[in-house]
mmCIF entry with sequence, helices, sheets and N, C-alpha, C, O atoms, coordinates in Angstrom:
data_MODEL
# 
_entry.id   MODEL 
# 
_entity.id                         1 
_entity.type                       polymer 
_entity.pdbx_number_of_molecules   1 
# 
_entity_poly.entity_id                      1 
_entity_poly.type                           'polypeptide(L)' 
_entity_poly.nstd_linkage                   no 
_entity_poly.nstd_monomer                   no 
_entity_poly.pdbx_seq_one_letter_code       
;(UNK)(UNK)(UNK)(UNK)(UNK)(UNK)(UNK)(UNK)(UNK)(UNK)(UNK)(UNK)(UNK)(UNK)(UNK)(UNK)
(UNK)(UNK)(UNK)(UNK)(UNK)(UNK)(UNK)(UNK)(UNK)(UNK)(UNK)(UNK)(UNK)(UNK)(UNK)(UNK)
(UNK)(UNK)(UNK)(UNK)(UNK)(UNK)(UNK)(UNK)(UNK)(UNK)(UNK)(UNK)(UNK)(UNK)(UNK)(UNK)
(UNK)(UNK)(UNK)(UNK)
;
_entity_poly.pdbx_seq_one_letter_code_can   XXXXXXXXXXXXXXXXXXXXXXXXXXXXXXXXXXXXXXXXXXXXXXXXXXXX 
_entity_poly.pdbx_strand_id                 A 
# 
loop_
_entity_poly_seq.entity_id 
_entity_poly_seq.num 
_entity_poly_seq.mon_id 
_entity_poly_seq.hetero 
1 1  UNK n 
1 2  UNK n 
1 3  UNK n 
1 4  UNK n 
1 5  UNK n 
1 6  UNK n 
1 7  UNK n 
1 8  UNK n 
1 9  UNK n 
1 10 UNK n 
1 11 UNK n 
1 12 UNK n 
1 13 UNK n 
1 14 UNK n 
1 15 UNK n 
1 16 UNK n 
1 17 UNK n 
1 18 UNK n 
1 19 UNK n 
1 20 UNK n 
1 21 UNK n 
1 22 UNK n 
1 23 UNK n 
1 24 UNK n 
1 25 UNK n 
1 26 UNK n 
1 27 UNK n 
1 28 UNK n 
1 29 UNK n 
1 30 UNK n 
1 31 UNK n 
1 32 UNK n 
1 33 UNK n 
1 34 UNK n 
1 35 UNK n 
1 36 UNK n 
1 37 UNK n 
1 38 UNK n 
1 39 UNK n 
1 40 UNK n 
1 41 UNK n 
1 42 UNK n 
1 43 UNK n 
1 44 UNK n 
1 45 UNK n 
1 46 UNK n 
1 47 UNK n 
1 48 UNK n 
1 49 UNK n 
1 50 UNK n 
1 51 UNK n 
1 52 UNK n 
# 
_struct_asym.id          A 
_struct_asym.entity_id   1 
# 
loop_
_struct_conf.conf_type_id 
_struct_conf.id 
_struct_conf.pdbx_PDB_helix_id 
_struct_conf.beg_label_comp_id 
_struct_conf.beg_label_asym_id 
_struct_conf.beg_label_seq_id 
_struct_conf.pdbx_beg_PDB_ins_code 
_struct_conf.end_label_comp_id 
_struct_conf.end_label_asym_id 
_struct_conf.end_label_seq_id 
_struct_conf.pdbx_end_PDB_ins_code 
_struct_conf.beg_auth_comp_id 
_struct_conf.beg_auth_asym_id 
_struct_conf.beg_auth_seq_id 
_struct_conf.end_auth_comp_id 
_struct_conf.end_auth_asym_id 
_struct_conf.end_auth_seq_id 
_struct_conf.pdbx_PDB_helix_class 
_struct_conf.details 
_struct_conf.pdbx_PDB_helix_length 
HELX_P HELX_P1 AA1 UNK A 2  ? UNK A 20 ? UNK A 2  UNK A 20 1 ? 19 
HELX_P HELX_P2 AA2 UNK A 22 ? UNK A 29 ? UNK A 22 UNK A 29 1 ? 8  
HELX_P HELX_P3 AA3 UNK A 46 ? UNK A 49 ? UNK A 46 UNK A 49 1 ? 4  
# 
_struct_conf_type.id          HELX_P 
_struct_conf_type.criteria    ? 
_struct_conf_type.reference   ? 
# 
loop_
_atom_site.group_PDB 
_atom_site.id 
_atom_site.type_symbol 
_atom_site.label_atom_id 
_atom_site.label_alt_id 
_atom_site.label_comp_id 
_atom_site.label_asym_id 
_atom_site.label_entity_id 
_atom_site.label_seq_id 
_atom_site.pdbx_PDB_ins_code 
_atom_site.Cartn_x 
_atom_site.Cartn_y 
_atom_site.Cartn_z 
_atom_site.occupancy 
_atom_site.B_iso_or_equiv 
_atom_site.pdbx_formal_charge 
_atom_site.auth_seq_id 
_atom_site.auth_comp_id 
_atom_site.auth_asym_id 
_atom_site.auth_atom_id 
_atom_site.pdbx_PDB_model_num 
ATOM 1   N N  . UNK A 1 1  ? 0.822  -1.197 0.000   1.00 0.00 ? 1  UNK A N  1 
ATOM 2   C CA . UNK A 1 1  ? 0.000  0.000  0.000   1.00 0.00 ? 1  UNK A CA 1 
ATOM 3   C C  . UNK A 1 1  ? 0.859  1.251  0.000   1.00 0.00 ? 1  UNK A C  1 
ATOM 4   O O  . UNK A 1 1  ? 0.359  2.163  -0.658  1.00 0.00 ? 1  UNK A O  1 
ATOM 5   N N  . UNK A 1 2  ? 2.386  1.614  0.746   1.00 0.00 ? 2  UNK A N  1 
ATOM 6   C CA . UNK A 1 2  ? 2.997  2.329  0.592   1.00 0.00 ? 2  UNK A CA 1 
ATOM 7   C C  . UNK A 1 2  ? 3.279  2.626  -0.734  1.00 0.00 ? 2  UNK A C  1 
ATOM 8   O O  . UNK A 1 2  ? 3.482  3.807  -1.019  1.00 0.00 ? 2  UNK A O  1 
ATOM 9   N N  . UNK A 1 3  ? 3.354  1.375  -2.006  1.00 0.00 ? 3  UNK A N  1 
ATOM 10  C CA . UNK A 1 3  ? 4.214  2.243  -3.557  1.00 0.00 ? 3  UNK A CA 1 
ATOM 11  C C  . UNK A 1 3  ? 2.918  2.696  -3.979  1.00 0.00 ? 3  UNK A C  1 
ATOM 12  O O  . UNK A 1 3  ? 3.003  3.491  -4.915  1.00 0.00 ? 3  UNK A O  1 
ATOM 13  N N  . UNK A 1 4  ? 1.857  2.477  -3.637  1.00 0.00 ? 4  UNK A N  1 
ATOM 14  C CA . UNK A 1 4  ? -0.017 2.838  -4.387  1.00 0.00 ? 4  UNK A CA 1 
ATOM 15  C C  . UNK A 1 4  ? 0.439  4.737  -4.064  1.00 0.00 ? 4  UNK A C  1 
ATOM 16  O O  . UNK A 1 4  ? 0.538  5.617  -4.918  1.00 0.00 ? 4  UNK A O  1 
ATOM 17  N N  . UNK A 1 5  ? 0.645  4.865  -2.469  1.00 0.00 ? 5  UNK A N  1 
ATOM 18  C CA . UNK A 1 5  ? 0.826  6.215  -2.129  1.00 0.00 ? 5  UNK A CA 1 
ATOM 19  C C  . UNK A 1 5  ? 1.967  7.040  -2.573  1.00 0.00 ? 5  UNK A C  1 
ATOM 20  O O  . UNK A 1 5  ? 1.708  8.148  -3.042  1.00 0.00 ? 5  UNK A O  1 
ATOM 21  N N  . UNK A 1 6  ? 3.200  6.648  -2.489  1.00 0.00 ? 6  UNK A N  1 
ATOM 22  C CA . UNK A 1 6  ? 4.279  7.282  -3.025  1.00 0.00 ? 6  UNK A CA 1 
ATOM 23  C C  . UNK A 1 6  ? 4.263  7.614  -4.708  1.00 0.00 ? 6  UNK A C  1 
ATOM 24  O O  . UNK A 1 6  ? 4.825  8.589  -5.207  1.00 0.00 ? 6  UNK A O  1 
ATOM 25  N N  . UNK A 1 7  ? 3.498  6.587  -5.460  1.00 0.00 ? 7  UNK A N  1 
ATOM 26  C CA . UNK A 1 7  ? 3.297  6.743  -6.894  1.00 0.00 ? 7  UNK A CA 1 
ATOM 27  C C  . UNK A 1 7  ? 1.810  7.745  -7.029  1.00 0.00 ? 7  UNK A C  1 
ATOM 28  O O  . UNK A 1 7  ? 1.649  8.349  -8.089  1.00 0.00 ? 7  UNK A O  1 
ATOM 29  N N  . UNK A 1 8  ? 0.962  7.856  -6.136  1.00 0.00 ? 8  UNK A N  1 
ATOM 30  C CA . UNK A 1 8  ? 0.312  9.108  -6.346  1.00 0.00 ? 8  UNK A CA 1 
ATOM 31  C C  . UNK A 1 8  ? 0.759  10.021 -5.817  1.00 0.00 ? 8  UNK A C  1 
ATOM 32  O O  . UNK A 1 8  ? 0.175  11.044 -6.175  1.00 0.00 ? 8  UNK A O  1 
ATOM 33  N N  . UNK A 1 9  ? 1.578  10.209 -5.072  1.00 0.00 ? 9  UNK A N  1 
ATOM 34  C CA . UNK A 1 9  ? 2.637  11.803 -4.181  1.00 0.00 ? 9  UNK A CA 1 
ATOM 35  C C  . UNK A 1 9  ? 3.009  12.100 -5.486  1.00 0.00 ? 9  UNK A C  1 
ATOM 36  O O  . UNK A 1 9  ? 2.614  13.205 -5.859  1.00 0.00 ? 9  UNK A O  1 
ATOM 37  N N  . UNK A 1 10 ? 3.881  11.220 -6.594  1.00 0.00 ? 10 UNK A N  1 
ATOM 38  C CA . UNK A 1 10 ? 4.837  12.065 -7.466  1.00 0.00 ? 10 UNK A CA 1 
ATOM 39  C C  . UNK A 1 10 ? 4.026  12.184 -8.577  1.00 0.00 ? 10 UNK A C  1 
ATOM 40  O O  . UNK A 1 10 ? 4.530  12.895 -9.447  1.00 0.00 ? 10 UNK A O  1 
ATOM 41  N N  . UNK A 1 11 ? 2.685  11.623 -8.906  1.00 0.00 ? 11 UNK A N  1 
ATOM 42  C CA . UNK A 1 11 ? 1.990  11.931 -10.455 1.00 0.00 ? 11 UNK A CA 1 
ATOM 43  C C  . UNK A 1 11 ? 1.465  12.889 -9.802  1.00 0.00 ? 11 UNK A C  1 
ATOM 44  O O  . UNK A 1 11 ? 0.995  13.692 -10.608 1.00 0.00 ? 11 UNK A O  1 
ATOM 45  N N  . UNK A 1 12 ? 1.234  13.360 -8.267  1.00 0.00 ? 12 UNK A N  1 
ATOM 46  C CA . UNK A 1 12 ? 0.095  14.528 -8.284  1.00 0.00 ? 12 UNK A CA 1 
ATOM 47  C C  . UNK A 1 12 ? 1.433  16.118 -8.140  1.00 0.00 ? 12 UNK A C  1 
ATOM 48  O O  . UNK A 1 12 ? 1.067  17.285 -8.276  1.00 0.00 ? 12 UNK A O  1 
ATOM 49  N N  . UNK A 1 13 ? 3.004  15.668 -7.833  1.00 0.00 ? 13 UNK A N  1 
ATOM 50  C CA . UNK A 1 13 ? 3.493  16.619 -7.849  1.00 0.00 ? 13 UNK A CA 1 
ATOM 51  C C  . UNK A 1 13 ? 4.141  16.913 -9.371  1.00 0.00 ? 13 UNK A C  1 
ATOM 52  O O  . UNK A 1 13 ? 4.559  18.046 -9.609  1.00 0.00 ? 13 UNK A O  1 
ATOM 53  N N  . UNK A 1 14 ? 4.228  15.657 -10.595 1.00 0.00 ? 14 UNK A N  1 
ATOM 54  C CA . UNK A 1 14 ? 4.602  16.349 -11.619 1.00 0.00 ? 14 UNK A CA 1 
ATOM 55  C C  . UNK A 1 14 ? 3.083  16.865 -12.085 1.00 0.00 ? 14 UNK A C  1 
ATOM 56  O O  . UNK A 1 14 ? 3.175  18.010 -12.525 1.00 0.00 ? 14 UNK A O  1 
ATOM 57  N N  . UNK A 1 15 ? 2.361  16.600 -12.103 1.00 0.00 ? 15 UNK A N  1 
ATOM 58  C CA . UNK A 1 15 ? 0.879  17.555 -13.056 1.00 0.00 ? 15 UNK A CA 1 
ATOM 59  C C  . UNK A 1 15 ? 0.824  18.469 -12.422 1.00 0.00 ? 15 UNK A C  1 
ATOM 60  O O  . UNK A 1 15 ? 0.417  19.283 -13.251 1.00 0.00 ? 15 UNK A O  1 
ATOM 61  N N  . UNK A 1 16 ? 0.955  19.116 -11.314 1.00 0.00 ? 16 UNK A N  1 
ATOM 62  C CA . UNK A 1 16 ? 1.383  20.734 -10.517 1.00 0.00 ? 16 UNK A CA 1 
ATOM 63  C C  . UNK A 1 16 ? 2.458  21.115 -11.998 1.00 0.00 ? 16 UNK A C  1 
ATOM 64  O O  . UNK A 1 16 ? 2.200  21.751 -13.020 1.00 0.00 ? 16 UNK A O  1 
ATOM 65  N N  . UNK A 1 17 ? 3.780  20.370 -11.518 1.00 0.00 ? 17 UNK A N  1 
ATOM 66  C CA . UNK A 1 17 ? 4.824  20.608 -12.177 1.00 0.00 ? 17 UNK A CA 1 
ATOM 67  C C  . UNK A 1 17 ? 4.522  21.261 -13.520 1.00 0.00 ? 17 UNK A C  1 
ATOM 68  O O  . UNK A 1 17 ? 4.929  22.405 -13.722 1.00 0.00 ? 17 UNK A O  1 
ATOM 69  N N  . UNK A 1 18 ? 3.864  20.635 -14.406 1.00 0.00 ? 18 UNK A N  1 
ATOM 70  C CA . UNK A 1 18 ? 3.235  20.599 -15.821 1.00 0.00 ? 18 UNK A CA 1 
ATOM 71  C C  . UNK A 1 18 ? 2.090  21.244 -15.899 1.00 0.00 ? 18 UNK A C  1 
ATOM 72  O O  . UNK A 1 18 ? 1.807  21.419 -17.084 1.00 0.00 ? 18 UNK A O  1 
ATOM 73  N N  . UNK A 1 19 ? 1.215  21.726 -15.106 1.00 0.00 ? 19 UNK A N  1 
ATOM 74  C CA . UNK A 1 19 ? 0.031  22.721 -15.057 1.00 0.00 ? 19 UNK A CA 1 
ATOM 75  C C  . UNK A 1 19 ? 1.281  24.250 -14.709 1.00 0.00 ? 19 UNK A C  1 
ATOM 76  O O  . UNK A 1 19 ? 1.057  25.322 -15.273 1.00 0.00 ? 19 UNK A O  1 
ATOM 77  N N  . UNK A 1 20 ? 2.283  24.123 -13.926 1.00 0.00 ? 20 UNK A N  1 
ATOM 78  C CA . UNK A 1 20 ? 2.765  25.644 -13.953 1.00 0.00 ? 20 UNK A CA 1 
ATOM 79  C C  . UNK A 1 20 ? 3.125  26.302 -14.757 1.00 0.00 ? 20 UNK A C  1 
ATOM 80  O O  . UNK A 1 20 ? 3.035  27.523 -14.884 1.00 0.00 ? 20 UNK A O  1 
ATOM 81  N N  . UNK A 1 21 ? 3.900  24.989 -15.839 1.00 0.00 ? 21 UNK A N  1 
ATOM 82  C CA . UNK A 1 21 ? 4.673  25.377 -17.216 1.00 0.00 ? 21 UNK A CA 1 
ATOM 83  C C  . UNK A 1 21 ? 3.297  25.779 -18.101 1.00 0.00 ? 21 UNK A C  1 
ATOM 84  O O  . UNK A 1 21 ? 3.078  26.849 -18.669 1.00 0.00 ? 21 UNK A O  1 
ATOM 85  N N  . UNK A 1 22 ? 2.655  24.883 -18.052 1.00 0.00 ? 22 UNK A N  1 
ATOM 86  C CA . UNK A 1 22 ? 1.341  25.544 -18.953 1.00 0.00 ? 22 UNK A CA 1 
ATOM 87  C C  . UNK A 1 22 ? 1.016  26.446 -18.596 1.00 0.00 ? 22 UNK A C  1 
ATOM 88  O O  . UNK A 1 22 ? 1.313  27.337 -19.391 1.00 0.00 ? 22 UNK A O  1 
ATOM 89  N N  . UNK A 1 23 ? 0.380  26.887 -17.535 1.00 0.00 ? 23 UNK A N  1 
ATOM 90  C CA . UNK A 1 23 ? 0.210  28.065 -17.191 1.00 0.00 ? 23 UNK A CA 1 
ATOM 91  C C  . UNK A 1 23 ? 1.316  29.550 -17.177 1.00 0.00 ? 23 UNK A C  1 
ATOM 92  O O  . UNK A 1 23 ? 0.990  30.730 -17.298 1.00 0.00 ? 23 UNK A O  1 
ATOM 93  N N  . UNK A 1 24 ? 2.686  28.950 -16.985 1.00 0.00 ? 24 UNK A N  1 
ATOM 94  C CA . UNK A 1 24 ? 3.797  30.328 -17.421 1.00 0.00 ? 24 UNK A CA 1 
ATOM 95  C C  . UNK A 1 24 ? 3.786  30.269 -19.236 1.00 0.00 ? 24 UNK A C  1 
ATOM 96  O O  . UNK A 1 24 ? 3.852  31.357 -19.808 1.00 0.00 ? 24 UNK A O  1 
ATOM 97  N N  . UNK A 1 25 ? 3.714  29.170 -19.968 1.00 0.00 ? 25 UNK A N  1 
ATOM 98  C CA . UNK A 1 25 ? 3.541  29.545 -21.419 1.00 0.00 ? 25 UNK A CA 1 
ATOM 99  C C  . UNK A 1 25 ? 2.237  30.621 -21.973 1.00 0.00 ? 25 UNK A C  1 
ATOM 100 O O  . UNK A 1 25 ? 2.254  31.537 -22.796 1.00 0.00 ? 25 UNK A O  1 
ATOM 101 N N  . UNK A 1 26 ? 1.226  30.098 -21.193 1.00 0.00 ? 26 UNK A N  1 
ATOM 102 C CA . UNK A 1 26 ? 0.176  31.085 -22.008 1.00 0.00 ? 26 UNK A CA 1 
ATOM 103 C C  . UNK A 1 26 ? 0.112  32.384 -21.587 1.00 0.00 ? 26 UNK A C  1 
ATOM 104 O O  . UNK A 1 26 ? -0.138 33.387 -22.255 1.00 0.00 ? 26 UNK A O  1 
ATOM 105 N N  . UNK A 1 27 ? 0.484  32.226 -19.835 1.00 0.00 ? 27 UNK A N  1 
ATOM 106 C CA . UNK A 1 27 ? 0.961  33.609 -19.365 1.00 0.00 ? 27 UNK A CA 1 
ATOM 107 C C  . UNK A 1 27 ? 2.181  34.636 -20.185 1.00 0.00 ? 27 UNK A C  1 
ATOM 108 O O  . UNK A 1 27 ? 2.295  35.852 -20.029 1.00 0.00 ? 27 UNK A O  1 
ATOM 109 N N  . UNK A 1 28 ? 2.795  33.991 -20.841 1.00 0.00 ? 28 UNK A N  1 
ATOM 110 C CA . UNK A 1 28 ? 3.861  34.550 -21.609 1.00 0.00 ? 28 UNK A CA 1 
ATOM 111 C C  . UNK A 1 28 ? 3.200  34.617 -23.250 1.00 0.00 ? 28 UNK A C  1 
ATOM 112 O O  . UNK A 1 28 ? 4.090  35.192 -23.877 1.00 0.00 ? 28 UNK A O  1 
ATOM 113 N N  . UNK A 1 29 ? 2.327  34.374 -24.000 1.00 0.00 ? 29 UNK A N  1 
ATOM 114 C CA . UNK A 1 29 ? 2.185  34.583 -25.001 1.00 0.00 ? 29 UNK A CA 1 
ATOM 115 C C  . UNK A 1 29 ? 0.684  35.439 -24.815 1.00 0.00 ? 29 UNK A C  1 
ATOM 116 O O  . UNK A 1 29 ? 0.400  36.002 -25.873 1.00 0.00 ? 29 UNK A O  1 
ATOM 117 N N  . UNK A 1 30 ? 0.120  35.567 -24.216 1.00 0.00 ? 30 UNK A N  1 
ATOM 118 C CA . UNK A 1 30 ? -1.096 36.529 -23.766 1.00 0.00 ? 30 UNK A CA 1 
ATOM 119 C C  . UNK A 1 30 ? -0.194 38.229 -23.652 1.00 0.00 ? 30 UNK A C  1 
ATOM 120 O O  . UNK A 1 30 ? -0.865 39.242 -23.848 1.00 0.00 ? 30 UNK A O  1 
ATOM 121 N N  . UNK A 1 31 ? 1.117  38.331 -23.370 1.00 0.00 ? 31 UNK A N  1 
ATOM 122 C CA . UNK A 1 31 ? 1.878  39.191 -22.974 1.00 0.00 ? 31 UNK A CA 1 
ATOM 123 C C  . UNK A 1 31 ? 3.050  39.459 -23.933 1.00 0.00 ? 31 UNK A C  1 
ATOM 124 O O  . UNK A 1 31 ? 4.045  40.134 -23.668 1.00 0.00 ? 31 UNK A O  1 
ATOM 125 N N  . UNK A 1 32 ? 2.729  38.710 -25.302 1.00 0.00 ? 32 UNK A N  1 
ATOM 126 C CA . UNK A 1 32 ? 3.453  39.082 -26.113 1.00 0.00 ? 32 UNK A CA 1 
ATOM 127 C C  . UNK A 1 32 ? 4.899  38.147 -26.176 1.00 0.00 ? 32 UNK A C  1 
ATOM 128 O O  . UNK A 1 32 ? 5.293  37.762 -27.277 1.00 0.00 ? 32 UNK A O  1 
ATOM 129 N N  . UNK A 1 33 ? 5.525  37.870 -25.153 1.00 0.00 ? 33 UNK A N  1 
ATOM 130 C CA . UNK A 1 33 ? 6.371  37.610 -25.158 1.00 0.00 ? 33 UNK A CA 1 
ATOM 131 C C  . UNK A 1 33 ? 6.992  36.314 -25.999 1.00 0.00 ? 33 UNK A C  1 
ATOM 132 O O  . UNK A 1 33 ? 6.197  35.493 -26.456 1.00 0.00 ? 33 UNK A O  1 
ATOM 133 N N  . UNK A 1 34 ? 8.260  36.161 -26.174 1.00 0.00 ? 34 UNK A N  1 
ATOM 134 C CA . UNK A 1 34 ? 8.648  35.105 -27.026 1.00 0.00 ? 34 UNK A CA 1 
ATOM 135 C C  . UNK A 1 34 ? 9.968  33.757 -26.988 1.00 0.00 ? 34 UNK A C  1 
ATOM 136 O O  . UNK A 1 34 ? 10.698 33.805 -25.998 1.00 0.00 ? 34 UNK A O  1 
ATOM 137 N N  . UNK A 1 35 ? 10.100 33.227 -27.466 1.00 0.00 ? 35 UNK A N  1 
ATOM 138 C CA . UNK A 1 35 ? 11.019 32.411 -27.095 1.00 0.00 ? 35 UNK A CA 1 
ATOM 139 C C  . UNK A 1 35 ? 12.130 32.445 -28.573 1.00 0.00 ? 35 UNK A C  1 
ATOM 140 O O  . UNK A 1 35 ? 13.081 31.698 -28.805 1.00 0.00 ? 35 UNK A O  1 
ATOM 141 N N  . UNK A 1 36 ? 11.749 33.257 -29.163 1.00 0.00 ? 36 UNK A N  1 
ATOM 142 C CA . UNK A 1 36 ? 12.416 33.986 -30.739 1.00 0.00 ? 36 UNK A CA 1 
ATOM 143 C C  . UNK A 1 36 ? 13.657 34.362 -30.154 1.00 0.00 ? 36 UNK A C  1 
ATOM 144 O O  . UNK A 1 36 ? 13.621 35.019 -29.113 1.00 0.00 ? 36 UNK A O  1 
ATOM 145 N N  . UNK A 1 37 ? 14.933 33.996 -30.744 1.00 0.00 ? 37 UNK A N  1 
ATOM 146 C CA . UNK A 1 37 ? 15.860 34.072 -30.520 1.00 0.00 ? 37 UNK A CA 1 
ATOM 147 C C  . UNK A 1 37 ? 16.489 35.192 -31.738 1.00 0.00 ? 37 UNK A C  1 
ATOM 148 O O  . UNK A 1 37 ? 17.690 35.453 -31.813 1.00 0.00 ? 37 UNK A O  1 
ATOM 149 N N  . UNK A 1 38 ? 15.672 35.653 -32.454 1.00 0.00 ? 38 UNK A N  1 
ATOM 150 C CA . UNK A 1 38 ? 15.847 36.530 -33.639 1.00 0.00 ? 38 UNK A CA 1 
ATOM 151 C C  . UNK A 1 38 ? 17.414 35.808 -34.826 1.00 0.00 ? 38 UNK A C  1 
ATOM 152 O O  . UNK A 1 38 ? 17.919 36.505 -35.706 1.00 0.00 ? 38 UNK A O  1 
ATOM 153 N N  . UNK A 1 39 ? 17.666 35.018 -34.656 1.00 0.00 ? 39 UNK A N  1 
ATOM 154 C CA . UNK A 1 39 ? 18.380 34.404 -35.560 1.00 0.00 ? 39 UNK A CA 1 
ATOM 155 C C  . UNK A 1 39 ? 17.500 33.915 -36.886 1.00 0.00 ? 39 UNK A C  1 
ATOM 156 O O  . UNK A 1 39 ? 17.285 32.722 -37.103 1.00 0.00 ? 39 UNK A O  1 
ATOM 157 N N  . UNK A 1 40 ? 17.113 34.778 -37.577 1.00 0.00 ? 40 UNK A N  1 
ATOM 158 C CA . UNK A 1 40 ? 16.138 33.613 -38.501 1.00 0.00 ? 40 UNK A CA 1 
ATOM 159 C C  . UNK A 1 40 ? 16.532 32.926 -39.744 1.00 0.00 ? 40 UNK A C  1 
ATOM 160 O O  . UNK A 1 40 ? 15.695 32.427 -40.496 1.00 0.00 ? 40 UNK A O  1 
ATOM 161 N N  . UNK A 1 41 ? 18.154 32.889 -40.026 1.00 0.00 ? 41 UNK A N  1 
ATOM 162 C CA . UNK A 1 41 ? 18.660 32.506 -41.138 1.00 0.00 ? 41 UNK A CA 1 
ATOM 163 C C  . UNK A 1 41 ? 18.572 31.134 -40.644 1.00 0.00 ? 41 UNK A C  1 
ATOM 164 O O  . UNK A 1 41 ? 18.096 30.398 -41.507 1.00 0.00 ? 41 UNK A O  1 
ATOM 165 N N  . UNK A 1 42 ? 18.887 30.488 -39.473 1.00 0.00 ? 42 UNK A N  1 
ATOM 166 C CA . UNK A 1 42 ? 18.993 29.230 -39.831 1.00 0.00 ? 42 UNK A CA 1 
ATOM 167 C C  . UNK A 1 42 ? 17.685 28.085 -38.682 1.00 0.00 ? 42 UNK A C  1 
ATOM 168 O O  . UNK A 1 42 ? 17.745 27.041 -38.033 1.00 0.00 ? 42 UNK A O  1 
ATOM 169 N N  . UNK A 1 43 ? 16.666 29.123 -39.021 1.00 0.00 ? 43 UNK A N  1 
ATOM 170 C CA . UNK A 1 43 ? 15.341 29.147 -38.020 1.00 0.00 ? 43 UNK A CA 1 
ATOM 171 C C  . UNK A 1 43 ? 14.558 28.034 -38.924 1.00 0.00 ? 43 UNK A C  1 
ATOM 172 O O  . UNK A 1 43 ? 14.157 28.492 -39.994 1.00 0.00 ? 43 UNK A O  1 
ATOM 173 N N  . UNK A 1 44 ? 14.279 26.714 -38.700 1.00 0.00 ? 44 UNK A N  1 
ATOM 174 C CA . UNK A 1 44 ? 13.553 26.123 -39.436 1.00 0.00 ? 44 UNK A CA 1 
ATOM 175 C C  . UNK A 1 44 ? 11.801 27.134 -39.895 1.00 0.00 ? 44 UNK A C  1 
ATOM 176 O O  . UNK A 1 44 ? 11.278 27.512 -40.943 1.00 0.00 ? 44 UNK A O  1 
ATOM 177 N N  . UNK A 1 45 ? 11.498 27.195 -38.623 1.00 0.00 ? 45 UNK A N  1 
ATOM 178 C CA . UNK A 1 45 ? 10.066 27.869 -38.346 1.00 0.00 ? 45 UNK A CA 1 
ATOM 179 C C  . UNK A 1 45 ? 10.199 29.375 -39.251 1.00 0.00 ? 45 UNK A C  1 
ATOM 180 O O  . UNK A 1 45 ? 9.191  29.942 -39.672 1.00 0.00 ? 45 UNK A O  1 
ATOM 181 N N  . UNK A 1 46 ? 10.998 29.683 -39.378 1.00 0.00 ? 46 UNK A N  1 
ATOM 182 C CA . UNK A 1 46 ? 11.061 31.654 -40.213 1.00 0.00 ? 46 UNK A CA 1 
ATOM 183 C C  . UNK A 1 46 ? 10.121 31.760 -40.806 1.00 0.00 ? 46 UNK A C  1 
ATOM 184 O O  . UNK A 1 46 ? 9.574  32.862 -40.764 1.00 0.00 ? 46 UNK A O  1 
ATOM 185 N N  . UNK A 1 47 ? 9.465  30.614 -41.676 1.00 0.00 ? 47 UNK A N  1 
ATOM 186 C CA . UNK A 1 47 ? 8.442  31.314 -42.369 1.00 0.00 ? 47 UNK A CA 1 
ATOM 187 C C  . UNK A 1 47 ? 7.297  31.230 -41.893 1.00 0.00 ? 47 UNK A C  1 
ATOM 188 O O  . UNK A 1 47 ? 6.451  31.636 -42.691 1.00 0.00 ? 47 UNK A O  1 
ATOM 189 N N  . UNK A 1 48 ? 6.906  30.891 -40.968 1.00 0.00 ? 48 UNK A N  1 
ATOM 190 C CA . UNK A 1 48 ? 5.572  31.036 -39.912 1.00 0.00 ? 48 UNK A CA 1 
ATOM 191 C C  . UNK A 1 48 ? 5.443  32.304 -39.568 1.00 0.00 ? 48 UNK A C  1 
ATOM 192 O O  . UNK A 1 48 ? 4.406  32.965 -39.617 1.00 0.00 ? 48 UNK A O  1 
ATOM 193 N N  . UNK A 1 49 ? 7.013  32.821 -39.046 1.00 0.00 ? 49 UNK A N  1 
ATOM 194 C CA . UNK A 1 49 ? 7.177  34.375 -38.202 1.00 0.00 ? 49 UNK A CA 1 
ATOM 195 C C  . UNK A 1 49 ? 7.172  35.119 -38.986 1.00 0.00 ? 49 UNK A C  1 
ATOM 196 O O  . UNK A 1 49 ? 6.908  36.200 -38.461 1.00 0.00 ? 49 UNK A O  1 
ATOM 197 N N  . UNK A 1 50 ? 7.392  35.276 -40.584 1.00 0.00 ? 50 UNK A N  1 
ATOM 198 C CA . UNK A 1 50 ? 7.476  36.259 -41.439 1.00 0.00 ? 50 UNK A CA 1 
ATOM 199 C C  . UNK A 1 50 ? 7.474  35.581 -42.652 1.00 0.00 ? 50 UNK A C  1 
ATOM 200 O O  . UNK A 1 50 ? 8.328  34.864 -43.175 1.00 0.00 ? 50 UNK A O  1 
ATOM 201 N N  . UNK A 1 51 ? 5.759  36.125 -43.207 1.00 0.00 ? 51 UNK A N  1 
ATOM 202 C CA . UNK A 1 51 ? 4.980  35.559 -43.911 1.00 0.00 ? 51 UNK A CA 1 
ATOM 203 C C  . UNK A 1 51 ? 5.312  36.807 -44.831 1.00 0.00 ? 51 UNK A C  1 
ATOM 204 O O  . UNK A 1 51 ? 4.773  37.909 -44.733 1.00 0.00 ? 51 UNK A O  1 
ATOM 205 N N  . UNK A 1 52 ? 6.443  36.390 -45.882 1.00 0.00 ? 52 UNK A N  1 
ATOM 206 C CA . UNK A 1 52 ? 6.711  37.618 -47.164 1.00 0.00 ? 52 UNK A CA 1 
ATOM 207 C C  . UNK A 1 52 ? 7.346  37.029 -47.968 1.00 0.00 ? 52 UNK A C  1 
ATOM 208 O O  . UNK A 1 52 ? 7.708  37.592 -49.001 1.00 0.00 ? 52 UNK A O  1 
# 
């Protein structure tokens, strides 16, 4: 009965873990902010960010 409890201690502390990151990502794109490193020559994604 102890590994039943210790294996729900750590799935209920990584989904905290993983609800914060979700929650600091959308908090960060609601606010503009970015993870754009402004390098876009060798940016697979460039043409998503600048559609020309």
């Amino acid at each position: 009965m102890d590994t039943v409890g210790g294996t729900i201690l750590v799935a209920v502390i990584l989904a905290v873990i993983v609800a914060a990151i979700i929650y600091k990502l959308v908090k960060d794109k609601k606010q503009g902010k970015s993870s754009c490193g402004g390098s876009c020559g060798c940016c697979p994604n460039s043409s998503h960010c600048h559609k020309s």
